[in-house]
C-alpha positions as CSV (number, residue, x, y, z in Angstrom):
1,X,309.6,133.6,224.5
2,X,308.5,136.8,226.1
3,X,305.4,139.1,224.7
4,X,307.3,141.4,222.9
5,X,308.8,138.0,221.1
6,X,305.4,137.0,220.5
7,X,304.0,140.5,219.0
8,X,307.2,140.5,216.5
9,X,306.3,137.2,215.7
10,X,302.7,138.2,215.0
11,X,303.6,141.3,213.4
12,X,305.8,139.2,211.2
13,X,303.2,136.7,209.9
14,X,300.6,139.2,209.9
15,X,302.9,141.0,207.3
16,X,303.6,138.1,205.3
17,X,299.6,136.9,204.9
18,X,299.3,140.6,204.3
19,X,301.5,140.6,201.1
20,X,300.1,137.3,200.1
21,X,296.6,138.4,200.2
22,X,297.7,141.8,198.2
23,X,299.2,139.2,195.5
24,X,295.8,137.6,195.4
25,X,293.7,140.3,194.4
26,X,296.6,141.9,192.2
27,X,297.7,138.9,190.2
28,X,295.2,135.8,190.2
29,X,291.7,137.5,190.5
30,X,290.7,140.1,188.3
31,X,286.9,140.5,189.3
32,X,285.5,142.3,192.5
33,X,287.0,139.4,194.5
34,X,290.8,141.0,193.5
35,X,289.4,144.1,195.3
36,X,288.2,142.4,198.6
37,X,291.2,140.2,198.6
38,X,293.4,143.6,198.4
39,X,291.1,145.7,201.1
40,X,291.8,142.4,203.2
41,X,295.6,142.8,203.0
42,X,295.5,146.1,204.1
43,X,293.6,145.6,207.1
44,X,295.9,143.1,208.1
45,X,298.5,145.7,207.9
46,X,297.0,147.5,210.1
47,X,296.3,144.5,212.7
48,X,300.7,144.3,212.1
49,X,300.8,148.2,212.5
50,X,298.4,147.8,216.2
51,X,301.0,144.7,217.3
52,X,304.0,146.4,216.5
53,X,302.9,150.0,218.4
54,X,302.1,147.3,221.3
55,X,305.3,146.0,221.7
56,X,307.1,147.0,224.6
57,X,303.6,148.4,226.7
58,X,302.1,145.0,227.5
């Protein structure tokens, strides 16, 4: 595997937790804790956004 393998496969799983965390805070907590999970998800969108703009210059 090569870098730009390794930042799809980072961008990938980032993507995937990303959703999952989303889910969290939208279907199984309804508090402030749904919030944080949901802000969480979105930054790790834009971790998988920073990985994917990285592929092909490192």
């Amino acid at each position: 595997m090569n870098k730009n393998t390794v930042l799809a496969w980072a961008t990938a799983i980032m993507i995937i937790v990303g959703l999952a965390l989303i889910a969290l805070g939208a279907f199984r907590y309804d508090d402030v804790a749904g919030w944080g999970f949901a802000s969480v998800g979105i930054g790790f969108f834009a971790i998988a956004w920073v990985f994917n703009a990285l592929k092909g210059r490192v």
